[in-house]
C-alpha positions, 0 to 999 in steps of 0.5 A: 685377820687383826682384832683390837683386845680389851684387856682388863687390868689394875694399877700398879703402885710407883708408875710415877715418871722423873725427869727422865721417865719411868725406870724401874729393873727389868722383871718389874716391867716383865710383870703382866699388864706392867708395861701395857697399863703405863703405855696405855696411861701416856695414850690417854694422856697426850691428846688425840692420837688417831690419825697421827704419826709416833717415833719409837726406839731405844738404846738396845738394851735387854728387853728393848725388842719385846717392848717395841713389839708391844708398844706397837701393837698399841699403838695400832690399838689406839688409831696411830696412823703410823709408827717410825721405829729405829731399824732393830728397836735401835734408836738414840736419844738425841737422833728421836729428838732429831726425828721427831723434829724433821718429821713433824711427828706426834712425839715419840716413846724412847725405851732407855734407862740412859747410863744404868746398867742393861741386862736381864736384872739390871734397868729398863725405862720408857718416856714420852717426848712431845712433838717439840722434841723434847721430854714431856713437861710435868704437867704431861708426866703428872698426868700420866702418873693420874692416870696409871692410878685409875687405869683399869683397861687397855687396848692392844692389837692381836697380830704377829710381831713386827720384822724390825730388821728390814728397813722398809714400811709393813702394816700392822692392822690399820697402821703403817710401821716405819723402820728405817736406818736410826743413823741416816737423819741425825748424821745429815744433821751434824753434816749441816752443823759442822765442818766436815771437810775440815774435820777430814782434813785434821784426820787425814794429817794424822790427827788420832782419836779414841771413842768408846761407845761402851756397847751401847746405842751410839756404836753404829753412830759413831761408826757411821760418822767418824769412820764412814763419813769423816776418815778417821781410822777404823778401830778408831770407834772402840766397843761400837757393837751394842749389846743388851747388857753393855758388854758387862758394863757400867754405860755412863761415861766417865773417869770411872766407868769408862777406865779403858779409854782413860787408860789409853788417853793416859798411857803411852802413846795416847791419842790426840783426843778421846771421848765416850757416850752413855746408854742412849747417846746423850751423854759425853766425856771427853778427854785430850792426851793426858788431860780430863775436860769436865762437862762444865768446863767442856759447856764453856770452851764449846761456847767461847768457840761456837762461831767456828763451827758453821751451824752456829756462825752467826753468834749464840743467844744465849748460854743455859745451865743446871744450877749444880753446873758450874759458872764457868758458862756464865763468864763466856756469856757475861763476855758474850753480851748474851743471856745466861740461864740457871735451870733445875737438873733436867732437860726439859728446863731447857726445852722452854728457853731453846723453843723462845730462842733464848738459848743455843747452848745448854748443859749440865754437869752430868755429862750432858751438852747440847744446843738447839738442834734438838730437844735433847742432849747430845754426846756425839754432836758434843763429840763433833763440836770439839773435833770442828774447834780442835781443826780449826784451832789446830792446837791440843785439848789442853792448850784450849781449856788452859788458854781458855782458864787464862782468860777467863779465869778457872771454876775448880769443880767436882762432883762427889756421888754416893750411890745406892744409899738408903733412901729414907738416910738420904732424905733425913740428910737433906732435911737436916741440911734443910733446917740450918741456918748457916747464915753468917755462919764461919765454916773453915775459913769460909763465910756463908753468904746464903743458903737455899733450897733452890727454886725456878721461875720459868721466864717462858711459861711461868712454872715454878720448881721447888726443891731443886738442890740445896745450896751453900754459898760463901762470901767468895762466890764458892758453893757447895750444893747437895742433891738427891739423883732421880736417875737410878732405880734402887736406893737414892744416889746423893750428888756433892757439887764443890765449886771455887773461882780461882783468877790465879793462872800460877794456880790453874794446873792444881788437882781439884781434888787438892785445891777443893779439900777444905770445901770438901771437908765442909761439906761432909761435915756440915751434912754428917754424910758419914754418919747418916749414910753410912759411907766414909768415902764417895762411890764416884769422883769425877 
């Protein structure tokens, strides 16, 4: 016998959902009533629920099991007809989206915390996608955050926990719960975009790759696919187990927190090709023998050769980017003929532009590609697109980014984040950077153009997003461009984007780090990181 409690209750300070959702460290969310009150919020927030079908699952990490259970439960509560939920509470990022699209469902809850560290005192999060697929919008997330402040109820199922290791369907009260295999629909996807065959063909000729799933969420993926499905070696995925702590690491994929694979692809004997995901699987880094593709770079090569890849043969509509990613997917659309789209930092920016069927591919710096597949971005699916250009194309990693550079010329990049600063330091520096009139303005031997505090007019919706990023723009069409992270749990993370157009081949093969030394000097001059941060050196490079 099942019963619905009514469990009174009391708002908790902060339950305010970014970009990405709620996070906040794992005993925060084990608080009575923590987790249940900002559930119970997204419930009351999107619409009618009875009757209506949710997707549910996340990246595995601590706490991940306990929040399916009570999520669940509320569901039951709140008249859910049914809920699919990845086999073990497993599910990515990317493969939600992909479930939450084919199935036509009534959104989803994705427990992540995405490239946080996981364990018992490290990061938990929670967000709600909307049945397109993607992150709620704002205008939902506001509404969420209304109402876990006047929240004083919620509704939960008294039942027993729920067999989430068995794939099959169970009733919990009134409600049908779903598990079922979490690689199953997203592989069928990729199947359909890509060129499998050939994708065989280039490993079965001895063709070698390395992919750290750095024991997260993308392990079973990646297993499933590049060993099961398309023939690469086995071992070829390396840390494919997930655990609840990442294996002691740090899940975001790149140049540092990924050393191990740098170390290989850079070492004796490396591979052909190697790439990492993050926590829930919607990031990406990627690597040839030798040589480091940055995420802006990667955007670009992916989409000067789509039309390789099957699912997008017939062409691109258009090629979107956050405003901190570099220019160098503008100058593959300008060639194109097709629309390019500069967006604030967050998914959600692209969900409007892919669901008008202005863009097909998106990215940002950050690590993050994807298309309009899903709703979501998507490290595997990046993962697969390059593997579909390097068959096709037969030639090494490096060759196709310098040939691509030649003919489009180079947009050096870096990104220089200082992570765990105070909060209240790193918002005084970006009111300091706020109040300059750098106009006409010498620095170095660069002359400012402008700078702003970027702003975004959605061309679908007509949402405006203030605040964005500050930009410094020199005649040349450099930039540097300062923006507080919203993606850590603890102090603020402020990011440094450097970017410099080189046309020069002869000067192609330059280290960014050397060819952008002035602009860096500028940067941390002119925003006195030092002196109000307290750091005289970045945390992470990349």
């Amino acid at each position: 016998m099942t019963a619905v409690r009514t469990v009174a209750t009391t708002p908790f300070e902060g339950q305010k959902p970014g970009t990405s959702g709620l996070r906040k460290k794992v005993r925060v969310f084990r608080q009575p009533h923590y987790l249940e009150n900002f559930v119970q919020a997204i419930f009351d927030s999107i619409g009618e629920v009875a009757g209506k079908t949710l997707v549910l699952g996340g990246d595995g990490r601590f706490h991940n099991r306990a929040a399916c259970q009570t999520i669940l439960k509320m569901a039951a509560a709140a008249g859910f007809a049914k809920v699919m939920v990845g086999q073990g509470g497993i599910l990515s990022t990317p493969a939600a989206s992909c479930v939450i699209r084919k199935y036509r469902t009534f959104g989803g809850i994705i427990l992540s915390a995405s490239h946080n560290p996981g364990g018992e005192d490290e990061d938990f999060g929670i967000k709600y996608n909307i049945p397109a697929g993607g992150p709620a919008p704002e205008a939902v997330t506001e509404a969420i955050f209304a109402r876990t402040a006047a929240i004083r109820d919620y509704r939960i199922l008294e039942a027993a926990d729920i067999d989430l290791d068995a794939v099959g369907t169970r009733q919990l009260g009134p409600m049908a719960v779903e598990v079922f295999d979490p690689v199953a629909d997203y592989a069928e996807l990729m199947d359909r975009l890509f060129d499998f065959a050939a994708i065989r063909a280039l490993f079965a000729g001895g063709f070698r790759m390395k992919f750290d799933a750095m024991h997260a969420v993308t392990g079973p993926y990646a297993t499933a696919i590049l060993e099961g499905m398309l023939g690469a070696p086995a071992g070829t995925v390396m840390n494919g187990i997930p655990r609840e702590d990442f294996g002691g690491g740090h899940p975001d994929p790149n140049l540092v927190h990924a050393h191990e694979l740098v170390e290989i692809l850079f070492g004796e004997g490396a591979p052909d090709f190697g790439a990492a995901s993050d926590g829930d699987g919607d990031r990406n880094m990627v690597l040839g023998r030798n040589f480091y593709v940055t995420p802006s770079d990667s955007l670009a090569v992916l989409a000067a050769n789509a039309t390789l890849c099957p699912g997008y043969a017939g062409g691109l509509k258009g090629i979107a980017r956050s405003m901190p990613t570099s220019a160098a997917a503008d100058r593959v659309a300008e060639a194109l003929g097709i629309p390019a789209f500069e967006t604030p930092t967050g998914w959600k920016f692209f969900g409007t532009l892919l669901d008008a069927g202005l863009a097909t591919l998106c990215g940002e710096e950050s690590f993050g590609t994807g298309s309009d597949h899903v709703r979501e971005k998507d490290g595997l699916w990046a993962v697969l697109m390059w593997l579909n250009v390097l068959a096709a194309r037969r030639e090494p990693v490096a060759d196709i980014v310098r040939a691509h550079w030649a003919k489009f010329g180079r947009n050096v990049y870096s990104r220089h984040d200082y992570e765990g600063i105070d909060s209240a330091a790193a918002n005084g520096l970006m009111d300091h950077l706020r109040g300059l009139d750098l106009k006409g303005k010498r620095l170095g031997a660069y002359t400012v153009a402008f700078s702003d505090d970027f702003a975004y007019t959605d061309p679908v919706d007509g949402s405006v997003s203030t605040k964005q990023g500050i930009r410094i723009v020199f005649e040349d069409g450099s930039r540097v461009v300062f923006r507080l992270s919203g993606t850590g749990t603890e102090g603020a993370t402020l990011r440094v984007y450097i970017e410099q157009y080189e046309p020069d081949p002869a000067r192609h093969h330059l280290d960014p780090q050397d060819a952008l030394a002035d602009l860096i000097a500028i940067a941390r001059e002119v925003a006195q990181i030092e002196a109000r941060t307290g750091r005289a050196e970045p945390t992470v490079i990349t």
